[in-house]
Every structure is written in C-alpha cells, then in structure tokens.
C-alpha positions in Angstrom: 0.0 0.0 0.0 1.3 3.4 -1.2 2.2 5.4 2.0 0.0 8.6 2.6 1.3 12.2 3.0 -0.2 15.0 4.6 -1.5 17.5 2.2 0.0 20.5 3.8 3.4 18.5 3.7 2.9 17.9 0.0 2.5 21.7 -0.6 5.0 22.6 1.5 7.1 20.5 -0.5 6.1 21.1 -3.9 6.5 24.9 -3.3 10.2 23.7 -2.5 10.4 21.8 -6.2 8.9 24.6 -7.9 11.1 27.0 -6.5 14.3 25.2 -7.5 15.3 22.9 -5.0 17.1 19.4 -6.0 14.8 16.4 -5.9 17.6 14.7 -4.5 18.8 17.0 -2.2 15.0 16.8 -0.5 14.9 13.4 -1.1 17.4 12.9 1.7 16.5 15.6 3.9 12.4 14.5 4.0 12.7 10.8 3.5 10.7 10.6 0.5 11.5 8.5 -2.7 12.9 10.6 -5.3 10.3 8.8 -7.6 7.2 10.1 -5.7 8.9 13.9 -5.6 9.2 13.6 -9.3 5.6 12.9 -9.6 4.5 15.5 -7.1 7.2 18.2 -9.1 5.2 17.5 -12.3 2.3 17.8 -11.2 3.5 20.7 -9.1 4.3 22.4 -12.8 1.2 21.3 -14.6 -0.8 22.8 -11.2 0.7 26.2 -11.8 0.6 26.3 -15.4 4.2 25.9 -16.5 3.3 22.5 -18.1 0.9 20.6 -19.9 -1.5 18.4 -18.6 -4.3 17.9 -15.7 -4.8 19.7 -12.6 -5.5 18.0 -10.3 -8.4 19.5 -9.5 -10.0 18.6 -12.7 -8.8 15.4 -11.9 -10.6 14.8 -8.9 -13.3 15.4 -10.8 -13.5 13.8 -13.3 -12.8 10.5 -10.7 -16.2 11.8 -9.1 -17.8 12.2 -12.4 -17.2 8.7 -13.8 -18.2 7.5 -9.7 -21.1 9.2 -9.8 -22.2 7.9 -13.7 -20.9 4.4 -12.1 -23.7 4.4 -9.5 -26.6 5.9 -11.8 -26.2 2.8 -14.1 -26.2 0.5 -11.8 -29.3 1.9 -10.5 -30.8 2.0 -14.0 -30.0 -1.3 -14.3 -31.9 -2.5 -11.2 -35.0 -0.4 -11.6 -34.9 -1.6 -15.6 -34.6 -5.1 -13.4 -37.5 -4.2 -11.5 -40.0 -2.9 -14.6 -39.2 -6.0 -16.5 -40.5 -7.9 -13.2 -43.7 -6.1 -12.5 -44.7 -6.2 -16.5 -44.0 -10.3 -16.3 -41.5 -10.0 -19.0 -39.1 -11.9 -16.9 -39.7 -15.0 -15.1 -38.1 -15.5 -11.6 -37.9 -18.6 -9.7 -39.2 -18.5 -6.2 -35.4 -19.6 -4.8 -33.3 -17.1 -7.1 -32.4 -20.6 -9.1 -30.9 -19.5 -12.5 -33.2 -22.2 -14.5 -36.3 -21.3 -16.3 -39.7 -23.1 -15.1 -41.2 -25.7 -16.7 -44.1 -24.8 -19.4 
C-alpha cells in the first residue's frame, strides 16, 4: 500500500520543487522516494501552469464524475430489473435458481 502524505506536507514540498530545490537534495532531507517527488514536481508544474497536462483538480473530478455515472447505471440497471418484473416479462424462480420453469 502506497504510503500517505499530509496534504500540507505535499505543498510545502512542492512549493520547495517549484522554487528550484534538488529532488535529490529533498529526497534525503524528507525521506521521501525521489520517484514520488518527481511525480508530485510534475504535477506541481502542470498545477501552476508551467506545463501541460491535468490539474489535479479537474482530476478529482472527473474521478467523481465517472463514480457518480458508475452508480446511476447501476441503478438504471436494477430499476430496468424491477419494470421487467412487475410487467412479467421476466420470469423469476421462487429460490433465485438461474433455471427457467417448466411450461
């Protein structure tokens, strides 16, 4: 599991990378993979314009857009579930059984 950082640590630090500072350099004095400050540095860049990309506000979202549209299907699905039930279009076995009754 990915280890969590504070967000105000991750601003503090990204305002570091932006202004200059060696990733290595703050690698060694935070204890963070240089790895993970080369992602938050690029980010950092694409946040404040300097590069292209996301923000990572639209980002987020864009995650709770596709969430949200996730959920909404899945309850179209079960009320489309439900209308094909109460019209008798479907037939459902009195124990959930997958079979089909017997004509």
């Amino acid at each position: 599991m990915p280890k969590r950082y504070a967000r105000e640590f991750r601003r503090a630090v990204c305002e570091r990378l932006v202004a200059g500072e060696k990733v290595t350099s703050l690698s060694r004095e935070l204890g963070v993979s240089e790895a993970t400050l080369y992602l938050w540095k690029r980010q950092a860049l694409v946040d404040a314009g300097r590069a292209e990309g996301v923000k990572s506000f639209e980002a987020d979202e864009l995650a709770q857009a596709h969430k949200t549209i996730a959920e909404l299907e899945a309850e179209l699905e079960a009320v489309k579930a439900a209308v094909a039930l109460f019209n008798g279009e479907e037939p459902v076995s009195p124990k959930g059984g997958a079979r089909l009754p017997r004509a």
